[in-house]
C-alpha positions in Angstrom: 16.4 6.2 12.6 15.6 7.4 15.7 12.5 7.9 17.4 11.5 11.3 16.5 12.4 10.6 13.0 10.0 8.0 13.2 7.0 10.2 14.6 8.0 12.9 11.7 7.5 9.9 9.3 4.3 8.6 10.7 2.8 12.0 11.2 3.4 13.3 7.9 3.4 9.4 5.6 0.0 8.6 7.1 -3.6 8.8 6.6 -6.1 6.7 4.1 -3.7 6.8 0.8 -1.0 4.7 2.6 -3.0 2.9 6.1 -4.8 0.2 3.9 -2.0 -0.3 1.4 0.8 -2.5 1.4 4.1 -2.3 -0.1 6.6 -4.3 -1.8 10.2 -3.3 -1.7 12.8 -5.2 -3.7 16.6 -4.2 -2.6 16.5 -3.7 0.8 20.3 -4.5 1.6 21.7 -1.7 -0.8 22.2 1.8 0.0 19.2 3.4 -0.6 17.1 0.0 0.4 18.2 -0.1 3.6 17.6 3.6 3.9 13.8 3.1 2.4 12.9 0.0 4.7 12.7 1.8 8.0 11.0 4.9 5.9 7.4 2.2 4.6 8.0 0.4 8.3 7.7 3.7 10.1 4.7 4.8 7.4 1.3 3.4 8.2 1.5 0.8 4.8 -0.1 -2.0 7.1 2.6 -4.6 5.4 5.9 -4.4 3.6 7.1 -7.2 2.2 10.6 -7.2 1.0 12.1 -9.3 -1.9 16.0 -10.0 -0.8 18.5 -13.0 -1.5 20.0 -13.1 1.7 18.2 -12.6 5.3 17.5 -9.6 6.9 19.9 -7.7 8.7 20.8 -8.6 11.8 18.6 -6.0 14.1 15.7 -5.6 11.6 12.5 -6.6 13.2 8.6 -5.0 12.4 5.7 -7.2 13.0 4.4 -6.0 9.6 7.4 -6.8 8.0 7.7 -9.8 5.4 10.8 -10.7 4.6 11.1 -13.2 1.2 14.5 -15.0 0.5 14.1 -15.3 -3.1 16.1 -15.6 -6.9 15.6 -12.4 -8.5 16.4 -14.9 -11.8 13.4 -17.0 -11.3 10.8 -15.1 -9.5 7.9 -16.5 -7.1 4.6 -17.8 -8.3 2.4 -16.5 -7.7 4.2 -13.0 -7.3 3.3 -11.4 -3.6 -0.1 -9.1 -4.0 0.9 -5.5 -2.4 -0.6 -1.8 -3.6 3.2 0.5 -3.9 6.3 -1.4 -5.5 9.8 0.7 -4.5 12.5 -1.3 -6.5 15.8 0.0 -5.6 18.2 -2.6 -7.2 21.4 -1.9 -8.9 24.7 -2.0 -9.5 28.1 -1.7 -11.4 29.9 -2.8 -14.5 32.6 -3.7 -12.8 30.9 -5.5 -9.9 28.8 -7.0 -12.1 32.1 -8.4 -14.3 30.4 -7.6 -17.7 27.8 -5.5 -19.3 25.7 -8.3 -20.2 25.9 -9.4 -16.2 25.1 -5.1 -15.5 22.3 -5.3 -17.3 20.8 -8.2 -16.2 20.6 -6.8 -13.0 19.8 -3.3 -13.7 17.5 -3.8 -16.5 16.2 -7.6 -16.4 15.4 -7.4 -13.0 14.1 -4.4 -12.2 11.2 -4.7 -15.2 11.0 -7.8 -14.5 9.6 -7.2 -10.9 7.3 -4.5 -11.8 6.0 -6.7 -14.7 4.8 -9.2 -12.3 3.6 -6.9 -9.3 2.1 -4.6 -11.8 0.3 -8.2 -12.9 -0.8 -9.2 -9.5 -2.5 -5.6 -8.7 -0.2 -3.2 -7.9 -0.6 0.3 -9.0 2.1 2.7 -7.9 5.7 2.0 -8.9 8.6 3.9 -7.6 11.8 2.9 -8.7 16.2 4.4 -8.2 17.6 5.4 -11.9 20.3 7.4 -11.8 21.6 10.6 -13.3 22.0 11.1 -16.9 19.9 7.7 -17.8 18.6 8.3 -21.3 17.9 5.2 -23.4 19.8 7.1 -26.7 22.9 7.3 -24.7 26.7 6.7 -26.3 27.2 5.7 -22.7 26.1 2.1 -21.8 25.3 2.8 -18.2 23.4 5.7 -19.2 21.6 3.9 -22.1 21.0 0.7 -19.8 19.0 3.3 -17.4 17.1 5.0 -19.9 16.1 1.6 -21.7 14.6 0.4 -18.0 12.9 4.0 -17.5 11.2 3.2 -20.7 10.5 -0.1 -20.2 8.6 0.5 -16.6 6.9 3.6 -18.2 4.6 1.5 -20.5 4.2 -1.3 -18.0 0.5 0.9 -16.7 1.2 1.9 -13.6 -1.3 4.4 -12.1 1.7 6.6 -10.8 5.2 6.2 -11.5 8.3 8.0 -9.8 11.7 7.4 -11.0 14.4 9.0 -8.7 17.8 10.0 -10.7 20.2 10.9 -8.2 23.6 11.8 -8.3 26.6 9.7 -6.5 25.6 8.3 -3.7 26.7 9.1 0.0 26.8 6.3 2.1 28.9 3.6 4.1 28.5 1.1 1.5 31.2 -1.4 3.7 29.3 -1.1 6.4 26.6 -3.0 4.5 29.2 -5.3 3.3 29.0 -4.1 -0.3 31.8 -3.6 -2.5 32.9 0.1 -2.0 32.5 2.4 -4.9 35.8 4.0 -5.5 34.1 6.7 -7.5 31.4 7.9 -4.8 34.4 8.0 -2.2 36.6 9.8 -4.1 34.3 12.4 -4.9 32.8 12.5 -1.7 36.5 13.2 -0.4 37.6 15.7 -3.2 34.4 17.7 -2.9 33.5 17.4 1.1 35.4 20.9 1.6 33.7 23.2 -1.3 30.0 20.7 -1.7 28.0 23.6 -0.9 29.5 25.4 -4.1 28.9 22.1 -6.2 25.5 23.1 -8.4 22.7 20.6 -6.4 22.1 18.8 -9.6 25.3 17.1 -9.8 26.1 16.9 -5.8 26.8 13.8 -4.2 23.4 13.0 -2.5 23.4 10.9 0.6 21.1 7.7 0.4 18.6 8.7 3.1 17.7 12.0 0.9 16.7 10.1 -2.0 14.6 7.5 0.2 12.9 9.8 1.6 11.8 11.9 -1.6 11.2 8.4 -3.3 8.3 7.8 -0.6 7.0 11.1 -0.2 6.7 11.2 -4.2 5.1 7.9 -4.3 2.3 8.8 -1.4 1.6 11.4 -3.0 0.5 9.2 -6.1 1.0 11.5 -9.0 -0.7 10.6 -11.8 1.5 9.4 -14.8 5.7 9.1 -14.8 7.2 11.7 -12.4 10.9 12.1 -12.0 12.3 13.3 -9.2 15.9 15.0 -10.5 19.3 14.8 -7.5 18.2 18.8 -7.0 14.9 18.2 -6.2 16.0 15.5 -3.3 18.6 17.4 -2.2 16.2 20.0 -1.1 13.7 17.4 0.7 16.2 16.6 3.4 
């Protein structure tokens, strides 16, 4: 991000609903993480911590960044205080090796991080779902998304947002992720006709959703807001 995406950040992210707050981000090393970290460090949140496994990236560096090496299986105690919670873990069946492993990761883990910040004071929630999540899907994914949806909607946050995006666009090995063969292949098949694809199904590059997860959660909309792949494709 370069500096005048910065100043467009700070200029338009700022002011009292976001310079005394502090925010925790959980994820930071996936696709939509890392494009959400330099988003709240370039906001005026006066701390973000991060929850990770690993260390920070090589390069990454704020003063008012907090960087936590935990296990997302047992978390700390006491659970870090901060105001905003953006959780944007996930990740695959097949990564995962089994559904029980998926879910773990994409259910257990993301309620189980806003249980605990919602229980040590924190009162917005923003959190990555994904298209088609409905908890009385056939499809497991689907059904696995729409069970966590539910789960963080009764957990009484203030404001919740819940972004459901389509594929993602994004160099997932340059993070040194496993590569998604089904957001590359659709990125490739579609490149030459994705401005005739409808913009609720479009593949939607990382930093899109990112920055309509933040912008969605400054605003601090009372009650569960979800932000559709449409709606963020049009915030870039």
């Amino acid at each position: 991000m370069g500096p005048r995406a910065a100043a467009t950040l700070e200029c338009g992210m700022s002011g009292p609903r976001s310079s005394s707050r502090h925010a925790l981000l959980a994820g930071a090393t996936g696709l939509v993480g890392r494009a959400l970290l330099p988003l709240l460090l370039a906001s005026s949140y006066r701390r973000v911590t991060v929850l990770a496994r690993g260390a920070p990236p090589r390069g990454v560096f704020d003063p008012k960044l907090d960087w936590m090496r935990i296990d997302f299986d047992h978390l700390p105690e006491p659970f870090p205080a901060a105001d905003d919670v953006y959780i944007a873990l996930g990740t695959t069946i097949r990564t995962a090796g089994s559904q029980e492993a998926f879910r773990r990761v994409d259910f257990d883990y993301v309620v189980g991080i806003a249980r605990a910040a919602r229980a040590a004071g924190a009162s917005r929630l923003a959190v990555v779902s994904a298209l088609g999540a409905d908890s009385s899907s056939r499809v497991f994914y689907n059904r696995t998304k729409g069970d966590m949806q539910a789960a963080i909607g009764a957990l009484g946050y203030e404001s919740v947002v819940i972004a459901q995006p389509s594929l993602l666009i994004g160099d997932r090995a340059a993070l040194g992720q496993p590569v998604r063969s089904g957001e590359v292949l659709a990125e490739r098949w579609l490149r030459p006709i994705m401005g005739l694809v409808p913009a609720s199904v479009r593949p939607i590059a990382a930093a899109s959703v990112a920055k309509a997860l933040v912008e969605a959660a400054l605003a601090a909309q009372p009650g569960v807001r979800i932000l559709r792949s449409a709606q963020m494709q049009a915030s870039r």
